[in-house]
C-alpha positions as CSV (number, residue, x, y, z in Angstrom):
1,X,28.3,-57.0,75.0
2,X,29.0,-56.6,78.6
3,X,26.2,-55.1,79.8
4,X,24.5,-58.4,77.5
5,X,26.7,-61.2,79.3
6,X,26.0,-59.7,82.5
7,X,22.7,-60.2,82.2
8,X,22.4,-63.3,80.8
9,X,24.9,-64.6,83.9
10,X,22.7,-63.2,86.2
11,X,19.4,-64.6,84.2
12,X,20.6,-68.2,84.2
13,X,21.9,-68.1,88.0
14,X,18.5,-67.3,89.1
15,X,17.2,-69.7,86.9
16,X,19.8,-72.4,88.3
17,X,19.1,-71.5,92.1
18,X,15.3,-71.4,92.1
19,X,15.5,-75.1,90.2
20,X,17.9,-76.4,92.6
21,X,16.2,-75.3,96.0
22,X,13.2,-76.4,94.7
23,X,14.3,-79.8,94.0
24,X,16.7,-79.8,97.1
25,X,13.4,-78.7,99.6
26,X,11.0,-81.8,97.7
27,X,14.2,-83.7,98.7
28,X,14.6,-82.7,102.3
29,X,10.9,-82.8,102.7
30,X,10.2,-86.4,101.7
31,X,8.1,-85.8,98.7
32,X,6.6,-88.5,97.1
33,X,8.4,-87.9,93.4
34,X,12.2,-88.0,95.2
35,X,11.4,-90.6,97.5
36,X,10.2,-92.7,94.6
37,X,13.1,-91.9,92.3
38,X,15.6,-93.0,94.9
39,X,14.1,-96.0,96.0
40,X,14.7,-96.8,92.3
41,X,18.0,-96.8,92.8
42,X,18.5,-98.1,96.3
43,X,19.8,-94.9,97.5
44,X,16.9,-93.9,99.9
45,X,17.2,-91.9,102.6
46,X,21.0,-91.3,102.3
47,X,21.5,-90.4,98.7
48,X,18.3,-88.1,98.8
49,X,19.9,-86.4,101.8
50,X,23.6,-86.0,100.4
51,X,22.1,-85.2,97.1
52,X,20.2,-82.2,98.8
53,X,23.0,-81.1,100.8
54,X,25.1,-81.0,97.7
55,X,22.3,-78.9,96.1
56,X,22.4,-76.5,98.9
57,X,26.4,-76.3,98.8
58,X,25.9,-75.6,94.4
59,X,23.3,-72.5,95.6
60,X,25.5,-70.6,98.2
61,X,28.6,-71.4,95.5
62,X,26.4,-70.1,92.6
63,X,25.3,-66.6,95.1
64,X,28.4,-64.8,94.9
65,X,30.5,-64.1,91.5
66,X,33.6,-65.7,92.4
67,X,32.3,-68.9,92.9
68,X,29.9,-69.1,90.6
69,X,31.8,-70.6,88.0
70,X,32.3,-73.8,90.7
71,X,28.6,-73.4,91.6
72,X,28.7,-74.0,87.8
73,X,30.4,-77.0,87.3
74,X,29.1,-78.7,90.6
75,X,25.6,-78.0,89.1
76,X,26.4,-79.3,85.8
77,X,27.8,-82.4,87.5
78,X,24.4,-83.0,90.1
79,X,22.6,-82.6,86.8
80,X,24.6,-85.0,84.4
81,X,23.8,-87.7,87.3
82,X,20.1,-86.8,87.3
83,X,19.7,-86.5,83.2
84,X,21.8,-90.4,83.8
85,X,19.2,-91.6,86.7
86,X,16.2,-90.5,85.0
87,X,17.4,-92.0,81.7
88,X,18.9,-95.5,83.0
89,X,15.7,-96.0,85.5
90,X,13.3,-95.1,82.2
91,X,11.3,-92.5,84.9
92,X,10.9,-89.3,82.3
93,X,7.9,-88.7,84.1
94,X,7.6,-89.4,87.7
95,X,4.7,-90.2,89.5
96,X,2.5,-88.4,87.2
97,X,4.8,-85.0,87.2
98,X,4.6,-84.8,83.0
99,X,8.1,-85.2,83.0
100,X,8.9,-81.6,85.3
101,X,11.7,-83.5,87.0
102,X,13.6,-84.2,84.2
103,X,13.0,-81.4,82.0
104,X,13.9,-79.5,85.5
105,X,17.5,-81.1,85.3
106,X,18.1,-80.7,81.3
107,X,17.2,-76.9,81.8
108,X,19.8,-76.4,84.8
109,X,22.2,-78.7,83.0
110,X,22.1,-76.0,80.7
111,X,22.1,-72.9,82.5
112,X,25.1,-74.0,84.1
113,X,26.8,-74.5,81.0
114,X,26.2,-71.0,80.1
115,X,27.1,-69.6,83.5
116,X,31.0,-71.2,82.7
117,X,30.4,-70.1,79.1
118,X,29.2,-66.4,81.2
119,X,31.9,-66.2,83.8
120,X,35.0,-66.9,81.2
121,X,34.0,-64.4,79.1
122,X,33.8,-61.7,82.0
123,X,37.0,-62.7,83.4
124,X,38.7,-62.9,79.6
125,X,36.9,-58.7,79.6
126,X,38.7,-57.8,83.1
127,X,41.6,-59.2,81.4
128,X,41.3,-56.7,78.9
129,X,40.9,-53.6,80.7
């Protein structure tokens, strides 16, 4: 089970980090897709930048082990706002993306709900020993 947990932690921080520095480099490069989704909602240039930076700040938090878990919950919260966006603004696909921005944010949502699920159990394990 251990060996099992570890991995799946692991697994779904990768996952996590290669989603969000994608997303935060098509933010801090101007692409089309973010530029369009926060013009949307009248948060162009300053949201897409704090949004990014924020995205950046979740990676190096979900890089090391004990920070992961707020890497975690930072990511779940970026992500909860994006699912909202996407869902209030009616954009499930942008700019002809087939819907990879949002799916993108359902799938970290997710992984970071299993990195919290990941990192309690290890810590409830060290507990043990």
């Amino acid at each position: 089970m251990k060996n099992t947990t570890k991995f799946i932690d692991l697994t779904t921080r990768i996952i996590a980090i290669g989603i969000l520095a994608y997303s935060a480099f098509l933010k801090l490069s101007s692409a089309p897709s973010a530029v369009h989704i926060f013009e949307r909602i009248n948060m162009e240039s300053t949201g897409r930048y704090c949004v990014a930076g924020l995205e950046l700040l979740t990676i190096a938090l979900l890089l090391f082990h004990k920070t992961a878990w707020r890497g975690a919950i930072l990511g779940m919260v970026l992500m909860f706002s994006a699912i909202i966006v996407h869902i209030l603004t009616n954009e499930f696909e942008v700019l002809g993306d087939k819907g990879l921005m949002f799916g993108s944010a359902i799938v970290t949502f997710f992984c970071c709900i299993s990195i919290l699920i990941n990192q309690a159990d290890m810590e409830a394990e060290f507990a043990k020993d």
